[in-house]
C-alpha positions in Angstrom: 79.8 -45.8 -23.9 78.4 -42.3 -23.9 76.2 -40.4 -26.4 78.9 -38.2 -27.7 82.0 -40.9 -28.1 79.3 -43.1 -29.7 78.8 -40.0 -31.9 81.8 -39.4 -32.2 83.2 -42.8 -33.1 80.5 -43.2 -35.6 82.1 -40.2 -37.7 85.0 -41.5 -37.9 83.8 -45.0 -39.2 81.9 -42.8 -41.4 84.9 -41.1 -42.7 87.1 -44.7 -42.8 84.4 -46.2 -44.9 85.0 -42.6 -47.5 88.7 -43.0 -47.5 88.5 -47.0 -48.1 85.2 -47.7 -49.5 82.3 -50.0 -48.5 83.5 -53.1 -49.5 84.5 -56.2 -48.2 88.1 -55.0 -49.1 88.1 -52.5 -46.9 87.3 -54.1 -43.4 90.8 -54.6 -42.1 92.1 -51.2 -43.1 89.3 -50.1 -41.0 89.2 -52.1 -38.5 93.5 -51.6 -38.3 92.9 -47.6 -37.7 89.9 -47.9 -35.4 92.2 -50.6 -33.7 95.6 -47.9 -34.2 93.9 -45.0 -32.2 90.9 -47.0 -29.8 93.5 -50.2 -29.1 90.4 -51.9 -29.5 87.2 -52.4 -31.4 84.1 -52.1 -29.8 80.9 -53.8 -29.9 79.4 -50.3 -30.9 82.6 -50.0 -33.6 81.4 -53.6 -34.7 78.3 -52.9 -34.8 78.6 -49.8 -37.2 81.3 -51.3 -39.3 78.9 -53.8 -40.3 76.3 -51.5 -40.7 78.6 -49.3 -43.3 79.7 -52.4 -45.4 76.5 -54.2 -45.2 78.0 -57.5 -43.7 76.6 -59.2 -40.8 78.5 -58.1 -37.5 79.5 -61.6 -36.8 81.5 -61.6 -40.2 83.3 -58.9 -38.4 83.7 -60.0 -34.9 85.0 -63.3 -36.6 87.9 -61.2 -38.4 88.8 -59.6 -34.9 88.9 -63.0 -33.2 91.3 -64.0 -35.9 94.2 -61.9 -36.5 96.1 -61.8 -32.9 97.0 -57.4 -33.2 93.0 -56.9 -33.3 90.9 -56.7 -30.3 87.3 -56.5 -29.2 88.4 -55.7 -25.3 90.4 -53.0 -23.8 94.0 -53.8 -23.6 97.2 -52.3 -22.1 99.2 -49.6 -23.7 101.6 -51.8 -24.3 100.9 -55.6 -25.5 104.1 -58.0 -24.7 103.5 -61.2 -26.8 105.3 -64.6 -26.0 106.3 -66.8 -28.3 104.4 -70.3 -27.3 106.2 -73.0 -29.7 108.3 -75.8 -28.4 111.4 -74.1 -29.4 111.0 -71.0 -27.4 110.0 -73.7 -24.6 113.1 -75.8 -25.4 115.4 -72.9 -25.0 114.2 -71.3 -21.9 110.8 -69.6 -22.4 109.4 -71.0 -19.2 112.0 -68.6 -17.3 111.3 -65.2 -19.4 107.6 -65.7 -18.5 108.0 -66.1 -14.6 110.0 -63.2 -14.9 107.6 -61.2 -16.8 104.7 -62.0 -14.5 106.8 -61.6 -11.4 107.9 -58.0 -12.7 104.3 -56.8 -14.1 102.5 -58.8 -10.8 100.0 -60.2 -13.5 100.0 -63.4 -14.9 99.8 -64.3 -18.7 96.5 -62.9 -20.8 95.9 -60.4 -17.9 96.3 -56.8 -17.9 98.0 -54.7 -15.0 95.9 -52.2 -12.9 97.6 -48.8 -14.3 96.7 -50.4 -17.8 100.5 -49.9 -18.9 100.8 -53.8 -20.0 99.0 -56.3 -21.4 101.0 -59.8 -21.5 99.5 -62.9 -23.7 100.9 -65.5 -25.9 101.5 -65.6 -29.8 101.5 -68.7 -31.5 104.5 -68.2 -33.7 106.5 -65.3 -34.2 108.5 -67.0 -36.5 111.7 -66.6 -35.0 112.3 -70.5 -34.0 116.5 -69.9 -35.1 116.8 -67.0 -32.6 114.6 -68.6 -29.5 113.2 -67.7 -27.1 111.5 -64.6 -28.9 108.8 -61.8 -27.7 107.3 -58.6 -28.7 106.6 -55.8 -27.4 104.1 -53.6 -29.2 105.3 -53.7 -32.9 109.1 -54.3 -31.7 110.4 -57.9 -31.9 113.0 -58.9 -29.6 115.3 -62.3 -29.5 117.6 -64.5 -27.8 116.2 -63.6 -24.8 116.9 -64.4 -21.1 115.1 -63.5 -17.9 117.1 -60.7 -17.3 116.8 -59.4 -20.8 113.2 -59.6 -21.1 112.9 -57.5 -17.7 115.3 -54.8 -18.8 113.6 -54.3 -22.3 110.2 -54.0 -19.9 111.4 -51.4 -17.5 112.5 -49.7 -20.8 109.1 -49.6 -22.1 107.7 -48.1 -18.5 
């Protein structure tokens, strides 16, 4: 990271931590708008978020590592999440995600080359009555098929 983005992303921690104070309260509003604008949370970011509400940094790497929308590594543009849980399997989730990774020509938790999409699982989207279920970005989309999921994709590029 150069001088002037760490500069740069320091003020605007700076600033977060005026808006929504420096308590513990206010570390996942932060951490959501460094996330919002960055799509992701740097070590440096980390580092000074700490710094600003005087926790540990591991306090806040462990609140990253937690919620599934925050990340501490670069990601696509555009994060597809699967469903994982038996009933997406039972009704045909296998399929949608050979699809997916034969469309994107990456495989689940990678990221393609032009950094468009980022594909990785979600534990529950809790959507088990309209399965098999995904998102895409902040959109959730149901009673998928193969062919669906791949149209709602090329829709997105």
């Amino acid at each position: 990271m150069l001088v002037e983005e760490k500069t740069s992303l320091a003020e605007e921690i700076e600033s977060l931590v005026k808006a929504h104070g420096n308590n513990r309260s206010a570390l996942l509003p932060i951490l959501h708008k460094i996330q919002k604008k960055h799509r992701y949370i740097s070590d440096y970011a980390q580092q000074e978020i700490a710094r600003h509400l005087k926790i540990h940094p591991v306090e806040v790497h462990s609140v990253i590592s937690f919620y599934a929308f925050l990340n501490s590594k670069p990601k696509g543009r555009n994060i597809v999440r699967i469903c994982r849980t038996i009933s997406c399997k039972m009704k045909g989730k296998v399929a949608i995600e050979k699809a997916i990774e034969r469309e994107l020509g990456i495989k689940i938790g990678e990221t393609t080359k032009d950094n468009k999409f980022t594909v990785e699982y979600a534990n529950c989207l809790g959507l088990c009555d309209v399965a098999p279920a995904m998102s895409i970005n902040d959109q959730v989309y149901t009673s998928l098929t193969p062919e669906k999921a791949i149209h709602l994709l090329t829709q997105v590029k």
